[in-house]
TIKOL-583341 format. One line per 4 residues: number of its first residue (from 1); for each residue x, y, z of N, C-alpha, C. Coordinates in steps of 0.001 Angstrom, whole numbers, plus 524288, in hexadecimal, padded with zeros to 5 digits. Example, Ala and Ser with C-alpha at 12.3 -4.5 7.8 and 13.67 -1.06 7.14 Angstrom:
<atoms>
1 = 83386/7E9C6/81E78/8300C/7EE6C/81E78/83390/7F31C/81E78 ~ 83232/7F736/81BA8/83566/7FBDC/81BE4/83264/8001E/81EBE
</atoms>
This chain:
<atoms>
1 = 7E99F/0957A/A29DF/7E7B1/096D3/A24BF/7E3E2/092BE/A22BD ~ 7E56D/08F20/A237F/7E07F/08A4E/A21F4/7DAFA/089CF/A231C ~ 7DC21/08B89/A2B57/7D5D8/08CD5/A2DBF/7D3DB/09190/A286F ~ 7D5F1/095BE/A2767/7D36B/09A24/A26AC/7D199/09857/A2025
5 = 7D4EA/0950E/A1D7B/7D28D/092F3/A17F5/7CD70/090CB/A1882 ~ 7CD81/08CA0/A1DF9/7C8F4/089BD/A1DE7/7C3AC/08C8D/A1EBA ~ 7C5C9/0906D/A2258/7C2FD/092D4/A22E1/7BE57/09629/A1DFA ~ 7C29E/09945/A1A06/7C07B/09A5C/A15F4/7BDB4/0976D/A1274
9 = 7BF87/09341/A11A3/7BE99/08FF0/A0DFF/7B5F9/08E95/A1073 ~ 7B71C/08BCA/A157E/7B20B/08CE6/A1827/7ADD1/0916C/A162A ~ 7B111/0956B/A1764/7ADA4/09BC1/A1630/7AC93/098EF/A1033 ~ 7AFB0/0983C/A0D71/7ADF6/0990B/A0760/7AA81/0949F/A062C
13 = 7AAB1/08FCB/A08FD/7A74D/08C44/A0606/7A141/08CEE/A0874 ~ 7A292/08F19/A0C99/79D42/092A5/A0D9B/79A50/0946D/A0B74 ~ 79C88/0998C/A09A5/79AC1/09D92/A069D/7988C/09A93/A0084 ~ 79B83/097B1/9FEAE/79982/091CF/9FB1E/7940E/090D9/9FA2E
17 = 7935A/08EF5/A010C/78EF8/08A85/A0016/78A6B/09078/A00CA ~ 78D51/093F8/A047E/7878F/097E5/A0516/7870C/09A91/9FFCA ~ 7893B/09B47/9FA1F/78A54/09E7D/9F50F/7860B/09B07/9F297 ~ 78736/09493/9F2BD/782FF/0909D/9EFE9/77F06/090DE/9F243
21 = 77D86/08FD6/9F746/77856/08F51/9F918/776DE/0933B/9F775 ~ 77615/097F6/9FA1F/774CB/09D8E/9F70D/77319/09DF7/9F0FA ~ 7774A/09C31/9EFC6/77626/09BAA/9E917/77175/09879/9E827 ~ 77340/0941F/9EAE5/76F96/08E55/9E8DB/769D1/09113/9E936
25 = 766E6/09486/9ED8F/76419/09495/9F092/7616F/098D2/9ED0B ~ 764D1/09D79/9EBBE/7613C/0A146/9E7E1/76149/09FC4/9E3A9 ~ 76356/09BC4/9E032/761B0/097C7/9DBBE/75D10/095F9/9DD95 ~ 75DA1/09297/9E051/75910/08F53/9E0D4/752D9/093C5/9E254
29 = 753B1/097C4/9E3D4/74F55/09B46/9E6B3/74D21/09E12/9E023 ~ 75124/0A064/9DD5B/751A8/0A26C/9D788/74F8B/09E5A/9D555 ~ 74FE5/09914/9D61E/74E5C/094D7/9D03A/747BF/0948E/9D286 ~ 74585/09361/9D627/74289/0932F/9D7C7/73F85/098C4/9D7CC
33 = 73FC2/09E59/9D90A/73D5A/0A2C3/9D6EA/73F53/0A527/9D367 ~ 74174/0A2E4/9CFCC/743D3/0A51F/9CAD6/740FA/0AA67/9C926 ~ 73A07/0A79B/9C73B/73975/0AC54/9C5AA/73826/0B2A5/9C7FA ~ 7358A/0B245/9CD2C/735FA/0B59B/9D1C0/73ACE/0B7EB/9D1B4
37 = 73FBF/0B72A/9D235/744E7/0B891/9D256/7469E/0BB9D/9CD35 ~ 74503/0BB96/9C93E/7446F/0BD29/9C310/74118/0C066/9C3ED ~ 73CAE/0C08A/9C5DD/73819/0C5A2/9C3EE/739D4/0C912/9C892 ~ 73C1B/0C66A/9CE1B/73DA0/0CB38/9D1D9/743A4/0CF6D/9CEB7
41 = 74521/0CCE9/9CDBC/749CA/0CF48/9CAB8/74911/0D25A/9C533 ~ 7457B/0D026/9C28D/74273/0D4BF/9BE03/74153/0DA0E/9C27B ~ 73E0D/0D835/9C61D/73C78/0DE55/9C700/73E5C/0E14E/9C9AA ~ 743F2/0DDFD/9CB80/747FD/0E1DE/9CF5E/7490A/0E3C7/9CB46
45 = 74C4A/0E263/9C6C9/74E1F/0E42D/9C283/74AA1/0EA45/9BEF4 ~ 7457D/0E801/9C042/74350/0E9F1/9BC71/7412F/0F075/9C1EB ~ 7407B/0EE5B/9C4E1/73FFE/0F38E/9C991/7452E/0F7BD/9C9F6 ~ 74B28/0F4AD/9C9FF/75059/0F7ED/9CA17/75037/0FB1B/9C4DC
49 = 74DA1/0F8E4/9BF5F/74EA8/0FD95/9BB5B/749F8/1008C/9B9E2 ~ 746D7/10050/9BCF3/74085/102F3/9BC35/7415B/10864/9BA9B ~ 7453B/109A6/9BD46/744E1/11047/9BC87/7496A/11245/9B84B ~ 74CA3/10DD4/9B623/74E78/10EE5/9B155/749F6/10EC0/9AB14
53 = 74604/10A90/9AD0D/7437F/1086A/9A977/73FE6/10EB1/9A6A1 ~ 73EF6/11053/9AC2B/73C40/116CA/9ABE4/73E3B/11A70/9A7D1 ~ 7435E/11AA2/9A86D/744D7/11D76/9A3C8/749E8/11AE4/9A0EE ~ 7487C/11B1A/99CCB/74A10/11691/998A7/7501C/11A6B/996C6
57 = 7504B/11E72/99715/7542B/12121/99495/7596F/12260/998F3 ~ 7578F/11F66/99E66/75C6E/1216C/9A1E1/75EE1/11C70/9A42A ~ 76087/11AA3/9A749/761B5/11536/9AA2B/765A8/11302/9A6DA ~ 7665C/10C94/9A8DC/76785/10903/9A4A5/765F6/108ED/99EEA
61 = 761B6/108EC/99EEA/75E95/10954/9986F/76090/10D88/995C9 ~ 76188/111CB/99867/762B3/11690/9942A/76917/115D8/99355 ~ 76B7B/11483/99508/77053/1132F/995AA/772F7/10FC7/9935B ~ 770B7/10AC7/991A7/76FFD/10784/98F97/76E2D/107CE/989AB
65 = 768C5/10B14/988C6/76808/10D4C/98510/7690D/11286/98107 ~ 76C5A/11487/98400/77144/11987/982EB/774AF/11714/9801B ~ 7791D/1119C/983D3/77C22/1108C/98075/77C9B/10CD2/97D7C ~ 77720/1099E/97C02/7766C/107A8/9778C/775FE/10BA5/9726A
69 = 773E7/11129/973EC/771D5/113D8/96FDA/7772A/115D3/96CD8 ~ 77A6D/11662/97194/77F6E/118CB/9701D/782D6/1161A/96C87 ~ 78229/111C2/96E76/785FA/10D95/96BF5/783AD/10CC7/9653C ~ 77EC6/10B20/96560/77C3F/10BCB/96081/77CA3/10E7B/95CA7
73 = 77D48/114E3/95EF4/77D06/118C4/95D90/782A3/11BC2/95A78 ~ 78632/118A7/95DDE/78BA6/118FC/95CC3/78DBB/11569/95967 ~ 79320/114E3/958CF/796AA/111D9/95642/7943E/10BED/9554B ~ 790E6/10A19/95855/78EBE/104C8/95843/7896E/105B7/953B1
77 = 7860C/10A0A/95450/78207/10955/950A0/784BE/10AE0/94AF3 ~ 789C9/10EE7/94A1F/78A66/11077/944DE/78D61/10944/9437E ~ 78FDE/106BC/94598/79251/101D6/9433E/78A8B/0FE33/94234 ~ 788B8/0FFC0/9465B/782B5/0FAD1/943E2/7811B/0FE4D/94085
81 = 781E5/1026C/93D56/77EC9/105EE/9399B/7813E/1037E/9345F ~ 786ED/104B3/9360B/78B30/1051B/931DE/789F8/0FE17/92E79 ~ 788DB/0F986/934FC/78917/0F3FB/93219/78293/0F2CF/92F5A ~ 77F91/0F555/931D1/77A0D/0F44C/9306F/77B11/0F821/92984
85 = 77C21/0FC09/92AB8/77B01/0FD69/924EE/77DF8/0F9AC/91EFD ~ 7830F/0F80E/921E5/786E5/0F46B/91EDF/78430/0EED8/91DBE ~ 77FBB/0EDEF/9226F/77D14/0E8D4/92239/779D1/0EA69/91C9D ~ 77641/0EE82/91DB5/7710D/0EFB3/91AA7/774E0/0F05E/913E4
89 = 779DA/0F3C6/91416/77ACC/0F27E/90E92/77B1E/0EC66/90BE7 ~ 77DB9/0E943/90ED0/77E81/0E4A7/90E79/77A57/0DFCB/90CD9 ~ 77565/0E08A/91143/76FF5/0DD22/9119B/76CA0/0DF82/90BEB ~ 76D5B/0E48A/90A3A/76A7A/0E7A7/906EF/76D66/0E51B/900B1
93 = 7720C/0E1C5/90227/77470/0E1B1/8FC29/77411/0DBFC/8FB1F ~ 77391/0D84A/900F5/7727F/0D408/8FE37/76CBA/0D2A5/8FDA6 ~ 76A10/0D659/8FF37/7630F/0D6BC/8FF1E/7612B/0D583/9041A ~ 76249/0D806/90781/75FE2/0D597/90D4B/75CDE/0DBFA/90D8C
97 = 75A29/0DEBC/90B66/758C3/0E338/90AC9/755ED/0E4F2/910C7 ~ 75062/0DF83/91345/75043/0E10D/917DF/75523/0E191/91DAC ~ 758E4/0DC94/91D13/75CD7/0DFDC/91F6F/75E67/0E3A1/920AB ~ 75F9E/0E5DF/91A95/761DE/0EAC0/91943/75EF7/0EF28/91C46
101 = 75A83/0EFB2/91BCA/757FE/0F31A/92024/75902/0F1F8/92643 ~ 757B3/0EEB2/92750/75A4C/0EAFC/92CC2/75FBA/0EE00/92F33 ~ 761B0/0ED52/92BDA/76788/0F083/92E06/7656D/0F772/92BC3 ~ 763D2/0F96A/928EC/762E5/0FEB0/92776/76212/0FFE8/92EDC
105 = 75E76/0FEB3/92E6D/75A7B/10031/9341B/75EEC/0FEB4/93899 ~ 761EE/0FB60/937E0/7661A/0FBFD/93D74/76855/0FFC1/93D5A ~ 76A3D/10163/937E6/76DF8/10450/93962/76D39/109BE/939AB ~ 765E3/10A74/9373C/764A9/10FAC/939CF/7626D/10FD4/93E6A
109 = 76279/10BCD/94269/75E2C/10C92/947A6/76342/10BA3/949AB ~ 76850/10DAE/948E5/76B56/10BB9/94E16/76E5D/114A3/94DF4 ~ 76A9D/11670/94A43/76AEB/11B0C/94BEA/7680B/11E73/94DBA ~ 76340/11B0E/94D8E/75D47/11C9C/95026/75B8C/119BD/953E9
113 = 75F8E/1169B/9563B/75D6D/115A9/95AFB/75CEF/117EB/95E75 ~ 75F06/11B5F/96043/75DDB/11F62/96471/757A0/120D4/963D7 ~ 7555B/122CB/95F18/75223/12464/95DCC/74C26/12172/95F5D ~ 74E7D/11A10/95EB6/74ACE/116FA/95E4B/749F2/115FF/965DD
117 = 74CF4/116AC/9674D/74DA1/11654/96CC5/74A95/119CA/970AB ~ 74C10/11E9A/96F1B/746DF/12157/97031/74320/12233/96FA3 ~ 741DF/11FB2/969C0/73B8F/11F1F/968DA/7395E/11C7F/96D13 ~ 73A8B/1186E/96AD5/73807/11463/96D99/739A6/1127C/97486
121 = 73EB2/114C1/976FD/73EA1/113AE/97CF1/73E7D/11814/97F0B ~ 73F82/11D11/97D21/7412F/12211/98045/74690/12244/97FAE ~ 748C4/12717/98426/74D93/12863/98385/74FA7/125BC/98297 ~ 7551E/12279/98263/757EB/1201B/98388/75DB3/12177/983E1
125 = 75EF2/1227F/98B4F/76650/12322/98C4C/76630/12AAD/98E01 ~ 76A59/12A46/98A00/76B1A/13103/98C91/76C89/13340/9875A ~ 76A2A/12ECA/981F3/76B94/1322B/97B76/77037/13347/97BCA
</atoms>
C-alpha cells in the first residue's frame, strides 16, 4: 500500500507542476498580447450573436426584454406607480414642485413602456 501511495502522490505533484507551468505560460502569453486576445474575443462574441442582433424581438434580447416588460408591467410597476405617486404628493407639499413631476412621469412611463419600446427599438419578446 505505501508503493501504490507513492506512487500517487508522484502522479499528483505532477499534474501540479504541469497545472502552473500551463497557467504561468498563458498569463504570461495574455499579459504580453493582451490586447489582440480582447479584440479576438469581441468578435468571437460578437460573430456567435450576429444573427440574434438581426432580429431584435426573438433570441436572448427578446426574452430578456419580455420579462423585464412583464415584471414592470406587473405587481412590480403598480408598487413603483403606487410609491412614485406617494413621492409626487409628498415633494409637491414641501415645494419640490419639479420633483413632483419627476415622479408624475415614473409612474406614468412604467405603463407605457411597452409602448416606448416599440417606438423606438421595434418589437420587443412575444407581448
Amino acid at each position: 500500500m505505501g508503493k501504490g501511495f507513492r506512487e500517487l502522490e508522484l502522479i499528483g505533484s505532477r499534474y501540479r507542476k504541469f497545472c502552473t507551468s500551463a497557467f504561468l505560460t498563458v498569463s504570461a502569453k495574455l499579459e504580453r498580447h493582451s490586447n489582440v486576445a480582447l479584440f479576438t474575443f469581441g468578435l468571437l462574441l460578437v460573430h456567435l450573436s450576429a444573427e440574434q442582433l438581426a432580429y431584435a424581438g426573438k433570441g436572448s434580447y427578446g426574452d430578456a426584454c419580455d420579462g423585464l416588460l412583464q415584471l414592470v408591467e406587473g405587481t412590480f410597476g403598480a408598487l413603483l406607480t403606487a410609491a412614485a405617486g406617494i413621492g409626487a404628493i409628498v415633494a409637491s407639499a414641501v415645494g419640490g414642485f419639479k420633483m413632483a413631476w419627476t415622479l408624475v412621469v415614473v409612474s406614468i412611463g412604467s405603463f407605457i413602456l411597452r409602448a416606448y419600446i416599440g417606438l423606438f427599438n421595434g418589437q420587443c419578446g412575444g407581448g
